[in-house]
C-alpha positions in Angstrom: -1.2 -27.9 -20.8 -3.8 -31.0 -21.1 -7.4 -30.3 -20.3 -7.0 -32.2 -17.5 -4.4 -30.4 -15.9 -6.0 -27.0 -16.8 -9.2 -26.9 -15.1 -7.4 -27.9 -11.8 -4.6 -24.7 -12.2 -7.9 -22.5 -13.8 -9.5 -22.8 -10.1 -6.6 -21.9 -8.4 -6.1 -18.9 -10.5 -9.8 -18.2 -9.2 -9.5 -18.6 -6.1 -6.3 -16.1 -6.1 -8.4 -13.4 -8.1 -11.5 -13.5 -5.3 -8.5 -12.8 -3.1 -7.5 -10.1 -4.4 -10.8 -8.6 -4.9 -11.6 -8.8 -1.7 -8.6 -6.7 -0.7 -10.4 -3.9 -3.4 -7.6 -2.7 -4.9 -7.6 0.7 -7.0 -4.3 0.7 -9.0 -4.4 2.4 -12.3 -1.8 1.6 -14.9 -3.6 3.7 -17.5 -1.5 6.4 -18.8 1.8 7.8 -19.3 1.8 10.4 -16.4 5.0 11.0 -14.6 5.5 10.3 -10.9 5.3 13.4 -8.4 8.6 12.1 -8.0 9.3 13.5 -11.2 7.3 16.3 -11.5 9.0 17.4 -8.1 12.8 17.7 -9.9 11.3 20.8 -11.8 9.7 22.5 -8.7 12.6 25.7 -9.0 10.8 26.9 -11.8 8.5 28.6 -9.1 9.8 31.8 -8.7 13.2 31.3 -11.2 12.5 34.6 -12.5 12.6 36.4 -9.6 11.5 39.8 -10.7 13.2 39.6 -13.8 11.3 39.3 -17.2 13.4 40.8 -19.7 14.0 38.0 -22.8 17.5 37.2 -24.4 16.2 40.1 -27.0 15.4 42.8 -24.3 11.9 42.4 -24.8 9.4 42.2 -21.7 8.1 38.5 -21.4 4.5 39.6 -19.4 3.1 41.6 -22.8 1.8 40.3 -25.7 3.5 39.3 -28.8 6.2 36.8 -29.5 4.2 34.5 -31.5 7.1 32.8 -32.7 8.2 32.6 -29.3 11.2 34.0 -27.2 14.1 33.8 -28.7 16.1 31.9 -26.3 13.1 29.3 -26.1 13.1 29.1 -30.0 17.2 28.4 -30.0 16.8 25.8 -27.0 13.6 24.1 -28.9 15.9 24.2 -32.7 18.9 22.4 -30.6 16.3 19.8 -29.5 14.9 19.3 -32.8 18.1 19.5 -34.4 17.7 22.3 -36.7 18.2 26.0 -36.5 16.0 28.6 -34.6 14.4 30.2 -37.9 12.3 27.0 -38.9 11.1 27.0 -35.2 7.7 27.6 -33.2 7.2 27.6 -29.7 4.1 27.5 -27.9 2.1 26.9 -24.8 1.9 24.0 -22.6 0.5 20.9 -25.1 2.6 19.8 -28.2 -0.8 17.5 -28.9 -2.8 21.2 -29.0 -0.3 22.1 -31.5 -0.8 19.2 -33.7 -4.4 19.7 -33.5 -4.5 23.2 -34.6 -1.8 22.3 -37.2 -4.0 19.4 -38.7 -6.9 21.1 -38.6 -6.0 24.4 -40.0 -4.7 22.3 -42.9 -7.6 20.7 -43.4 -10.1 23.6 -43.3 -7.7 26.6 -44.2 -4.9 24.4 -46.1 -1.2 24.6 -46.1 -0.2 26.6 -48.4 -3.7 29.5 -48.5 -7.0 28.3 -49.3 -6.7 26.7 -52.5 -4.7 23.9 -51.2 -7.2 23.3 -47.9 -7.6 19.6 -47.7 -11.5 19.1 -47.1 -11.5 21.1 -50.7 -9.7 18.0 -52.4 -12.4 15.7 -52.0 -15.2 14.9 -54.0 -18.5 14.3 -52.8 -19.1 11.0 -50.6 -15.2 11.1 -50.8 -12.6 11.5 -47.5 -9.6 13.1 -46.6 -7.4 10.2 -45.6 -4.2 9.8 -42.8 -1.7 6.8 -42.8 -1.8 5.8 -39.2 1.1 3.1 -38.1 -0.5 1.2 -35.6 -0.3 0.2 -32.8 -0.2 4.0 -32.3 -1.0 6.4 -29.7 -4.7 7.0 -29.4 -4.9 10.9 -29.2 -3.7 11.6 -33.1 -6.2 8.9 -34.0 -9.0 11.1 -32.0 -7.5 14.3 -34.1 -8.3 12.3 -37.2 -11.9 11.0 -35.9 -13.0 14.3 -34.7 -12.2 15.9 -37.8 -13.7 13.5 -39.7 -10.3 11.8 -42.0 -10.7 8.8 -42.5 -7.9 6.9 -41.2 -5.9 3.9 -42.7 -3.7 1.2 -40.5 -0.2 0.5 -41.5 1.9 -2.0 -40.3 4.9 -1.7 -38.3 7.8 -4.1 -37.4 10.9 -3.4 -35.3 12.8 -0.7 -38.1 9.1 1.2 -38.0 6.4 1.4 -40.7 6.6 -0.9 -43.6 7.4 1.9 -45.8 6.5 -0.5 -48.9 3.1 -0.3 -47.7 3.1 3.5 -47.2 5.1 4.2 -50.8 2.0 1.6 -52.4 -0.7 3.5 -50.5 0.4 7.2 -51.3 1.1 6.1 -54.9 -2.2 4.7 -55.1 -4.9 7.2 -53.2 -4.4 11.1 -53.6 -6.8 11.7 -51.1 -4.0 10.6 -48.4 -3.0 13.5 -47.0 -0.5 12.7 -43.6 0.5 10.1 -41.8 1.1 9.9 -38.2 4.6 9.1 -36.3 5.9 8.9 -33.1 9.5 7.9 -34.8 11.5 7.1 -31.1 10.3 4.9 -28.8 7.5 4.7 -30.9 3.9 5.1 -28.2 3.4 2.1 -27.1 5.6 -0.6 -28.6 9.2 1.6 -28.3 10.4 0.9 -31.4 12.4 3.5 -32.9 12.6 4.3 -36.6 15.6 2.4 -38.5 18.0 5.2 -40.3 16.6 3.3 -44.0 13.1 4.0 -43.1 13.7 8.0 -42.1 15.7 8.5 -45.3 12.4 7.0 -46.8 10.5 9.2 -45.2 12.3 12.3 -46.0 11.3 11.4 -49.8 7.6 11.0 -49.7 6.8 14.3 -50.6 7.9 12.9 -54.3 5.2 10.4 -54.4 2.2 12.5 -52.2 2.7 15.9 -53.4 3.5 19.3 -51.6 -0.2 19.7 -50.0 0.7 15.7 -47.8 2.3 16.3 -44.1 3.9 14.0 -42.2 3.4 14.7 -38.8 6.5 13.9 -36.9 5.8 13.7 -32.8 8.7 13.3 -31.4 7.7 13.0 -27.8 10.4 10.4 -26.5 13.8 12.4 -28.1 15.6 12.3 -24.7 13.6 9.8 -22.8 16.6 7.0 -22.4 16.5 4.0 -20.4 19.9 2.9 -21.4 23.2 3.8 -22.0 24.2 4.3 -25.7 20.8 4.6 -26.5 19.7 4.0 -29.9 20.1 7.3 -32.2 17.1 8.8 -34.7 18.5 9.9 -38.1 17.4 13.9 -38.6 14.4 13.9 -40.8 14.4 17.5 -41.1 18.0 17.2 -42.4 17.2 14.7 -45.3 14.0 16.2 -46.3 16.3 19.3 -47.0 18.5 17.5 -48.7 15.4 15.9 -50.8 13.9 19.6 -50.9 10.7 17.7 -49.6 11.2 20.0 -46.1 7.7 21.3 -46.5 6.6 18.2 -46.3 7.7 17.9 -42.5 6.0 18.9 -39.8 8.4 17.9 -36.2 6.8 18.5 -33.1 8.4 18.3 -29.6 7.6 19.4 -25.9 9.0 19.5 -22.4 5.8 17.8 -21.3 7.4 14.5 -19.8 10.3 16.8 -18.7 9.6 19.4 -16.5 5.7 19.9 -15.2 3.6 18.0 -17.2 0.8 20.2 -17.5 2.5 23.9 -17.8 5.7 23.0 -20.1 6.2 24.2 -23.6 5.7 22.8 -26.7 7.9 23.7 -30.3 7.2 22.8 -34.0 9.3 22.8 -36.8 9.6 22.9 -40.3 9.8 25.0 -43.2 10.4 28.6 -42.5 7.1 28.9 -44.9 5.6 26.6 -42.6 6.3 28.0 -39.5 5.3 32.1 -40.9 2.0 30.2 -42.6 1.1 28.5 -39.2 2.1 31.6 -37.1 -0.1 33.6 -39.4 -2.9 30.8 -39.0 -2.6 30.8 -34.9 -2.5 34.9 -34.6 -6.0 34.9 -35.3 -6.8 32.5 -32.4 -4.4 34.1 -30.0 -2.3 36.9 -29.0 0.9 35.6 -28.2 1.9 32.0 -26.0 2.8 32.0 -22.3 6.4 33.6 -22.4 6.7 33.9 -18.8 6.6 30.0 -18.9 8.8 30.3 -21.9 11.5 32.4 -20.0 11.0 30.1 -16.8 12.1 27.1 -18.8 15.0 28.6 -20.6 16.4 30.0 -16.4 16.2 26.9 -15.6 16.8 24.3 -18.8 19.4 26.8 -20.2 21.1 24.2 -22.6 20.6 20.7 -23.6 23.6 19.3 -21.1 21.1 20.5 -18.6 17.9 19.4 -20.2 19.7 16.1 -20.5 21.4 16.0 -16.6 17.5 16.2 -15.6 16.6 13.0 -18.0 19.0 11.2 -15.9 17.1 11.7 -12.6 13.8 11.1 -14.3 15.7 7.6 -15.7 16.6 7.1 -12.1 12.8 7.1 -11.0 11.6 5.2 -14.2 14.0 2.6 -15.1 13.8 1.1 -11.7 9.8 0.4 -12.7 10.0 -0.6 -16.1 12.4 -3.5 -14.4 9.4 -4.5 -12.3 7.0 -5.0 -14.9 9.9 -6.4 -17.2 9.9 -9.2 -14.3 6.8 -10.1 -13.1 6.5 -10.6 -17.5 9.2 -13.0 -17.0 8.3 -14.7 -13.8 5.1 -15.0 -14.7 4.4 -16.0 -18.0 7.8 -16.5 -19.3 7.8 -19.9 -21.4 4.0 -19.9 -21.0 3.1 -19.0 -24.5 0.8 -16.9 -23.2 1.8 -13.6 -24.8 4.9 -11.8 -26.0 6.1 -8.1 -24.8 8.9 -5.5 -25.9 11.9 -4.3 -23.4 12.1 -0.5 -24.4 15.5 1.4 -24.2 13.2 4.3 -23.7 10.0 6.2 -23.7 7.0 5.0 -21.6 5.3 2.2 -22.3 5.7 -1.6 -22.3 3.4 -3.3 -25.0 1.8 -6.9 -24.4 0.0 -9.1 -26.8 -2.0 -11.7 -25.7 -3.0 -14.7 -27.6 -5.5 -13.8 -30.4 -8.6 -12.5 -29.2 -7.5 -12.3 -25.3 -7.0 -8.1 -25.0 -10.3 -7.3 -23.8 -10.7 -10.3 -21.4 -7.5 -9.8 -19.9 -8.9 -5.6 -19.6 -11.8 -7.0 -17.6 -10.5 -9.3 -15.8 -7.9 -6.9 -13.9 -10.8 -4.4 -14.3 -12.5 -6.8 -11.5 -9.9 -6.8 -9.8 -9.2 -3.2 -8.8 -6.7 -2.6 -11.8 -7.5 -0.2 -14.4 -5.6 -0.8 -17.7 -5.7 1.5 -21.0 -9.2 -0.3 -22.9 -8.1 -3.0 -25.0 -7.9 -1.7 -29.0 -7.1 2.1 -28.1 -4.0 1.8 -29.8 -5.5 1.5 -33.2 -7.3 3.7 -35.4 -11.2 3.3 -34.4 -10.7 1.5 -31.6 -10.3 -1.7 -33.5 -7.4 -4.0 -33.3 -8.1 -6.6 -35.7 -6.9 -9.6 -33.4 -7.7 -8.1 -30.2 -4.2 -8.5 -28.9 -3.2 -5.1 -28.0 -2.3 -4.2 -23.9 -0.8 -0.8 -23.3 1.4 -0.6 -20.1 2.4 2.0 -18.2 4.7 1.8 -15.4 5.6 5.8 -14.8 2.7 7.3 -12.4 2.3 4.7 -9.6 4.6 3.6 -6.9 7.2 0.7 -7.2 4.7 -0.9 -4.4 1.0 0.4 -6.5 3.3 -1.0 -9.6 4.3 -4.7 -7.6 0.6 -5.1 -6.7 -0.7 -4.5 -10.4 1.6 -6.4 -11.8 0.6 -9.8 -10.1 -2.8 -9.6 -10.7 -1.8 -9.0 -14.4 0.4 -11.8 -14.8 -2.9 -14.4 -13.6 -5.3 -12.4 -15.9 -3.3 -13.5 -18.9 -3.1 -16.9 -17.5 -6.8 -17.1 -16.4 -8.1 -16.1 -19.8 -6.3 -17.7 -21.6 -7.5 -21.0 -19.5 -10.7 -19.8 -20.3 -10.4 -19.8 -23.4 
């Protein structure tokens, strides 16, 4: 566009945003809650139980104990995790809780007794370090900050993390002790790991040693969009085959599945993993909520039921991730104003604006009633190096909330980058 035609669509675009402020919008595309819509399709778990608290075992689910968690809960959360009920944990509520004790027991406590604690392995002035792939989801890079490891960005393309970069780095710095991954429908750019770059994976316990974890979040396992959706080779399987399974740390939850904020979450590994963090977490607690536990398994039972539900939460979602998906195209297709990704899953859309645009565009919609996740929280520190970054979020609000947000996104993209 000329500079002379510019300044003439720039007012335009102005007078449409002091438009919409006036109409003081509060729209919030922030985070990936679900819907009430789909929180509502797991209201039977109220009351499933019905009296009846007696676990697949015979054991009562209201006293204490069970740390490993029930056993019908621990065979349900191996079946989603693809691996067998021995190497599994299940726990509370939060899967990110889990990573968080799991992180930071290894750091202060270690993985394998005290000897082997991370904070131990460096030197003075020195850091632990984590591999982050980024753009990446912001809560394991607050894990890392608050915890004080230093964190290192790796790049990632449309098979996952350059794995020549990760193989270089762990080669080259011993002080590396994890790296991050969210392997299917990667938060927020929905890639999902190539089968190359798992098999990869499975081996870098040969280059970083057996005291390096990589923690596998696989949040997004059965959170389709499409048919034939795209499959995600079994890590767990090929570290075994590698004998690098201590190395793997695979976490899970029913978070974005049933209630959002009273699910359960499951970790697996190792079985030397799973007694060694069992061990770690029964001095912090005496057992999980296994009423929840039971709850979920009356009412999951199996994974053709788990995955019956993930149809009618595709139902609510896919008919929003069109809507954004359109106003992208309607708007600023052919524009070369920014480029986006079409998920065949998870819950986020990821837009990059022209170089140095992100936190502009942020403030822009921020003006105008629309809150957006802050520009640069998908990379480690808060810092993405050309300020391109937009994380969007189409699950909580309405199709109507999710119409209205979308139009004033569409001419804050425009308007700064006429700005500009």
């Amino acid at each position: 566009m000329s500079t002379s035609n510019a300044q003439p669509r720039r007012q335009e675009l102005l007078n449409q945003y002091q438009q919409i402020q006036a109409k003081k919008l509060n729209l919030d595309v922030t985070r990936g809650k679900p819907a009430t819509s789909q929180l509502n399709l797991s209201d039977s778990l109220d009351g499933i139980l019905a009296g009846n608290y007696k676990c697949a075992d015979g054991t009562d689910a209201r006293n204490y104990g069970g740390g490993l968690g029930i056993p019908e809960a621990r065979q349900f959360a191996a079946d989603y995790l693809e691996t067998t009920a021995a190497r599994v944990m299940v726990g509370g509520n939060s899967s990110l809780q889990m990573m968080y004790q799991y992180v930071q027991g290894a750091f202060q406590h270690g993985v394998r007794g005290a000897d082997s604690a991370w904070v131990r392995e460096a030197g003075s002035g020195q850091r632990i370090k984590f591999l982050c792939p980024a753009p990446g989801y912001d809560r394991h890079f607050s894990i890392c900050e608050y915890l004080g490891i230093e964190m290192i960005p790796v790049t990632m393309d449309e098979s996952g993390p350059d794995m020549n970069q990760v193989e270089a780095l762990l080669r080259n710095d011993p002080l590396i002790k994890g790296i991050w991954c969210v392997p299917k429908y990667a938060n927020p750019n929905g890639v999902v790991y190539s089968a190359a770059v798992v098999e990869r994976f499975a081996q870098l316990g040969k280059i970083a040693g057996a005291n390096f974890r990589i923690m596998w979040d696989n949040a997004y396992a059965e959170h389709h969009l499409v048919d034939n959706p795209p499959v995600l080779a079994n890590i767990l399987a090929l570290s075994e085959k590698y004998g690098t399974l201590d190395n793997v740390i695979v976490i899970g939850s029913t978070s974005k599945i049933t209630h959002a904020g009273a699910g359960i979450a499951f970790i697996a590994s190792s079985e030397a993993n799973i007694q060694a963090f069992n061990d770690h977490l029964g001095i912090q607690s005496i057992g999980p909520d296994k009423v929840n536990q039971l709850r979920h398994m009356r009412m999951l039972k199996d994974m053709d039921a788990l995955r019956a539900l993930m149809q009618q939460h595709r139902a609510i979602l896919q008919p929003k991730f069109e809507l954004v998906l359109k106003h992208l195209e309607q708007g600023l297709g052919g524009k070369g104003l920014g480029s986006w990704n079409k998920p065949a899953g998870g819950y986020f859309i990821l837009f990059d604006t022209l170089p140095d645009q992100a936190d502009k565009v942020v403030k822009l919609c921020a003006g105008a009633g629309v809150k957006l996740t802050p520009a640069g929280s998908t990379w480690p520190y808060k810092k993405d190096p050309a300020n391109t970054n937009i994380r969007l979020a189409p699950s909580f609000p309405s199709l109507a909330e999710l119409d209205e947000a979308m139009q004033v996104f569409v001419l804050c993209v425009e308007l700064a980058a006429l700005d500009q």
